[in-house]
Structures are given as structure tokens and as C-alpha cells.
C-alpha positions in Angstrom: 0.0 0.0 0.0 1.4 3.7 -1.0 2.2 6.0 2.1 -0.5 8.2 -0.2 -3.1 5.6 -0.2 -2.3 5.1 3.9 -2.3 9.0 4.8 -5.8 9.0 2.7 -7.3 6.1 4.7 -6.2 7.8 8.2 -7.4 11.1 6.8 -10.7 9.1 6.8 -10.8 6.8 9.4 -10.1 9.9 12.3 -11.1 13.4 10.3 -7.9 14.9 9.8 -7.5 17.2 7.2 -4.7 16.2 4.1 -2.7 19.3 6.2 -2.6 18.3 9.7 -1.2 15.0 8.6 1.1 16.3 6.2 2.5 18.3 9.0 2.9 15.4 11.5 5.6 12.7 11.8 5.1 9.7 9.6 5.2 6.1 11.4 7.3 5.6 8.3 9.9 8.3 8.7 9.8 9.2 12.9 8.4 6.2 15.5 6.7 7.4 18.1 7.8 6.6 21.5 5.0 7.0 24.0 5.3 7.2 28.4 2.0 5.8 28.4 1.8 2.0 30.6 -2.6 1.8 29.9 -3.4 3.2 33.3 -5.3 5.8 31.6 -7.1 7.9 34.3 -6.9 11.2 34.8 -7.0 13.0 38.2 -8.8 16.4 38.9 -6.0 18.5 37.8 -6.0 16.5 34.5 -3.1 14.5 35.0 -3.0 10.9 33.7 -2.2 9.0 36.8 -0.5 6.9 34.7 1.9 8.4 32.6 1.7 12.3 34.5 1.3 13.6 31.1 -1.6 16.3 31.4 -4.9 15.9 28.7 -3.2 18.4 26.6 -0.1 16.8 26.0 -1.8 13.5 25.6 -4.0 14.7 22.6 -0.5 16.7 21.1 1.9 13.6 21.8 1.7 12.3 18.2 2.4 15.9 16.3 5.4 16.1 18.1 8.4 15.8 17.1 11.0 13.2 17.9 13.1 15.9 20.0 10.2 17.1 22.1 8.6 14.1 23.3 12.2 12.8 24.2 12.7 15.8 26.4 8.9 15.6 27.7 10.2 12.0 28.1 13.1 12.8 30.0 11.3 15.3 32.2 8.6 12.4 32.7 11.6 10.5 34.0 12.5 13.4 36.7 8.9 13.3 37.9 9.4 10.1 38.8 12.2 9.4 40.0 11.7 12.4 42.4 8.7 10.6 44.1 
């Protein structure tokens, strides 16, 4: 299958439009490394008690880039071993 023909069925499947997935990292090109360990619940400050990310940077995480979500990573890392 064409990375075209793959970008078109996302672009489907989750109602992105052809220029929000141009403009983030391809599976193809950029894995995406993730904190999250499926404890998915988020407190009252909006804090996945999982993974500490907050809502926001849950929903953002895949338009990152590479270099931000290994420093978001990093900082995660902090968090944690602080506690």
C-alpha cells in the first residue's frame, strides 16, 4: 500500500484534514515513542495518573516531534524518579 493511499485512509478513518497529517511525523519516517503504561485515568488537575502527562499533552503527543517528546520523556523520567 502507497504512504498516499495510507495517509488518505487515516485522513478518513479519524477526520484529519490532508494538512494536519502532512504536517505530522510519519510512522514511516519518525516512531513514536510513547510514556503511556494503559493506566489511563486522569485525576482532577487533568493528570494521567499513569503516565503524568496532562490531557493536553496526551492529545498533542503524536504531532510532536522526535526531539520534544524525548525531552517531555526525560522530564517524565524526573517526575518520577523524584517521588
Amino acid at each position: 500500500m502507497s504512504e498516499n493511499r495510507i495517509i488518505s485512509s487515516f485522513s478518513v478513518t479519524f477526520g484529519l484534514s490532508p494538512k494536519a497529517i502532512a504536517a505530522a511525523p510519519t510512522a514511516l519516517s519518525e516512531p513514536i515513542i510513547s510514556p503511556c503504561i494503559g493506566i489511563c485515568t486522569l485525576d482532577e488537575a487533568l493528570i494521567c495518573v499513569g503516565c503524568k502527562r496532562s490531557a493536553e499533552m496526551i492529545t498533542r503527543w503524536s504531532s510532536l516531534s522526535a526531539d520534544e517528546r524525548q525531552s517531555i520523556m526525560a522530564a517524565l523520567d524526573e517526575i518520577e524518579s523524584d517521588h
